[in-house]
C-alpha positions in Angstrom: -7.2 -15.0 1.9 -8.5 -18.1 0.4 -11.4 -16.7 -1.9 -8.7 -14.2 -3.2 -6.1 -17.3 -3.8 -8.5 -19.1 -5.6 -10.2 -16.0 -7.5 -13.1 -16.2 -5.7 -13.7 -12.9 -4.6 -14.8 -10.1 -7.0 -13.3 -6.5 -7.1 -15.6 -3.8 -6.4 -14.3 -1.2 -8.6 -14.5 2.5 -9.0 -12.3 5.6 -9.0 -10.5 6.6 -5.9 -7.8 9.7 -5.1 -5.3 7.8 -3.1 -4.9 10.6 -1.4 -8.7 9.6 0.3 -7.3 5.6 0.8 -3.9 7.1 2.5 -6.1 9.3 5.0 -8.5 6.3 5.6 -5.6 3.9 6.6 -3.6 6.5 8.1 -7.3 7.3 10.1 -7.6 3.4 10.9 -4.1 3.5 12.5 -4.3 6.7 14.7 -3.2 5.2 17.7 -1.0 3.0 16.3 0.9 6.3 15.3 0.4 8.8 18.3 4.8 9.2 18.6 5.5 8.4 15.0 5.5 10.9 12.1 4.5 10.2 9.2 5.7 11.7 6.2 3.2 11.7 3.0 4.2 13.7 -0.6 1.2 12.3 -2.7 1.3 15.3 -5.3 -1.7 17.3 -6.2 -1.2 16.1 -10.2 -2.0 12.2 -9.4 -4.6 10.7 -11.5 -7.5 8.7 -9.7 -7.5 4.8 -9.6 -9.6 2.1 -11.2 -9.7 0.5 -7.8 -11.2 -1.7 -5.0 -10.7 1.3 -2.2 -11.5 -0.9 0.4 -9.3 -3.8 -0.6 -6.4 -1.0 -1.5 -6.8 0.5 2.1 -6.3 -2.4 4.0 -2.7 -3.4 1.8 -2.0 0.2 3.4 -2.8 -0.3 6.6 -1.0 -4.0 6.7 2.2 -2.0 5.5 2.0 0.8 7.6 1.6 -1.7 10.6 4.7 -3.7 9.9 6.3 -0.4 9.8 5.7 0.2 13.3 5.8 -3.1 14.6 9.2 -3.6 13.0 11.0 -0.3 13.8 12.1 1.7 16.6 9.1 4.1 18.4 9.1 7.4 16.9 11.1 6.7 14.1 9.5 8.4 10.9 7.1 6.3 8.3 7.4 7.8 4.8 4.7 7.7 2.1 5.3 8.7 -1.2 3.5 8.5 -4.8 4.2 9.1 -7.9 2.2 8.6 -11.6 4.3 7.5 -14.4 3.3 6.6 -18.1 1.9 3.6 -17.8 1.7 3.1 -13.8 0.8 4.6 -10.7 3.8 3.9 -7.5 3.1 4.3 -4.2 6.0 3.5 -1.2 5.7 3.1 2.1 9.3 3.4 3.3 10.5 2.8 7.3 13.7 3.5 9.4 14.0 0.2 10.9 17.1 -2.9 9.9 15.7 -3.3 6.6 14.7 -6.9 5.6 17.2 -9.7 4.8 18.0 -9.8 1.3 17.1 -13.5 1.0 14.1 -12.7 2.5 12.8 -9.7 0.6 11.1 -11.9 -2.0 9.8 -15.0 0.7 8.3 -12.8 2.7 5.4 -12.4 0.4 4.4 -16.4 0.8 1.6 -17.4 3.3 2.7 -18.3 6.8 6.6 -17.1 5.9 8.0 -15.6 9.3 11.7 -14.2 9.0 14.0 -15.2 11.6 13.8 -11.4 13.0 10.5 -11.7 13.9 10.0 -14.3 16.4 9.3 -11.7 19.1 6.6 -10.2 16.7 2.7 -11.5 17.2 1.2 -12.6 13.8 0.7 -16.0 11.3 2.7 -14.5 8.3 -0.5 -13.9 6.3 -0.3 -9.4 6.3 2.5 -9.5 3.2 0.7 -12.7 1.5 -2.8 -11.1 1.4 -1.2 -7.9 0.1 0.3 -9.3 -2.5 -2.5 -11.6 -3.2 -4.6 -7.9 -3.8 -2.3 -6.1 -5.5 -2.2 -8.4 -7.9 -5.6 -9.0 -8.1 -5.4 -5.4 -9.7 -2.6 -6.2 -12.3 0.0 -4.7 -10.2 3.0 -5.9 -8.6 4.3 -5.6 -4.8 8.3 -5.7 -3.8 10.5 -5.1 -0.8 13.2 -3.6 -0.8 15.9 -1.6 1.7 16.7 2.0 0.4 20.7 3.6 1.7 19.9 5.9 4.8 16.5 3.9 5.5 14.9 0.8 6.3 13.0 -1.0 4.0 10.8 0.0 1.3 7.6 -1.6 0.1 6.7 -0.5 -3.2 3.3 -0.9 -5.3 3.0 -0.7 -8.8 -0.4 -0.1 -10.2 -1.5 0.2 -13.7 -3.1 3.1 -14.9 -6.5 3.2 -16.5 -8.1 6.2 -18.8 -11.1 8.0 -16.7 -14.2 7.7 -18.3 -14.9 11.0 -20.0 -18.2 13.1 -18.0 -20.9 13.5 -20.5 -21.3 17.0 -21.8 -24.4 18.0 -19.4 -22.3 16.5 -16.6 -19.2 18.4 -17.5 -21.3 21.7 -17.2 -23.5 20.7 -14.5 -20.3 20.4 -12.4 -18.8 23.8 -13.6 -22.4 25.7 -12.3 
């Protein structure tokens, strides 16, 4: 967490379907989730990511586990994406009590605990470190609470233009 802080810590960058980094976390998690559904719709059109997969992975898993730990066993976890012009979104959304709307900006701070989670195991670093990588990748991390859910964690990447294949590539991969 420090290196990142403090820039420290270089970004090992390449192109990534986040439909790969959602399986890897979701993987990571699988008994975590053995009475929980979760719900992905990461359509087939979304563009690959100018990334640091592993970094990206583990903001996903540190979601995903607040989802469970703060929300009822077996209530649904919902992961959805979407490309827009400029910027990819991904959401990971719960059923639980939502998050405190004084809270839902603190709770990205290092060592911040919410009153409702005293009974929860942790230092308060998970939200601070993902924050800390999302925007390491010029993006931006919020919470949220969403009517008929709990609360919502949104990412917002920005896009990047793939590098274009080289003509014997480009046929090479049609053969």
């Amino acid at each position: 967490m420090a290196r990142l802080s403090s820039g420290q810590i270089t970004l090992h960058r390449s192109w990534n379907a986040i439909e790969e980094i959602v399986g890897s976390a979701l993987n990571r998690l699988d008994k975590h989730l053995q009475d929980r559904p979760v719900r992905t719709l990461l359509p087939d059109s979304l563009p690959l990511l100018w990334i640091d997969a592993v970094l990206m992975e583990q903001v996903l898993v540190n979601l995903i586990e607040n989802a469970v730990k703060y929300t009822s066993p077996g209530s649904p976890i919902d992961i959805e994406a979407t490309a827009l012009p400029e910027h990819f979104r991904l959401s990971i959304s719960d059923y639980g009590p939502g998050i405190a709307k004084h809270q839902q900006t603190r709770i990205f701070e290092k060592s911040y605990r919410g009153a409702t989670e005293t009974q929860q195991n942790g230092v308060g670093l998970g939200l601070a470190l993902c924050k800390t990588i999302v925007e390491a990748h010029g993006g931006l991390i919020q919470a949220d609470n969403r009517a008929g859910k709990g609360a919502e964690f949104s990412i917002e990447l920005p896009l990047h233009a793939p590098p274009l294949l080289a003509e014997s590539e480009a046929l090479s991969s049609v053969a």
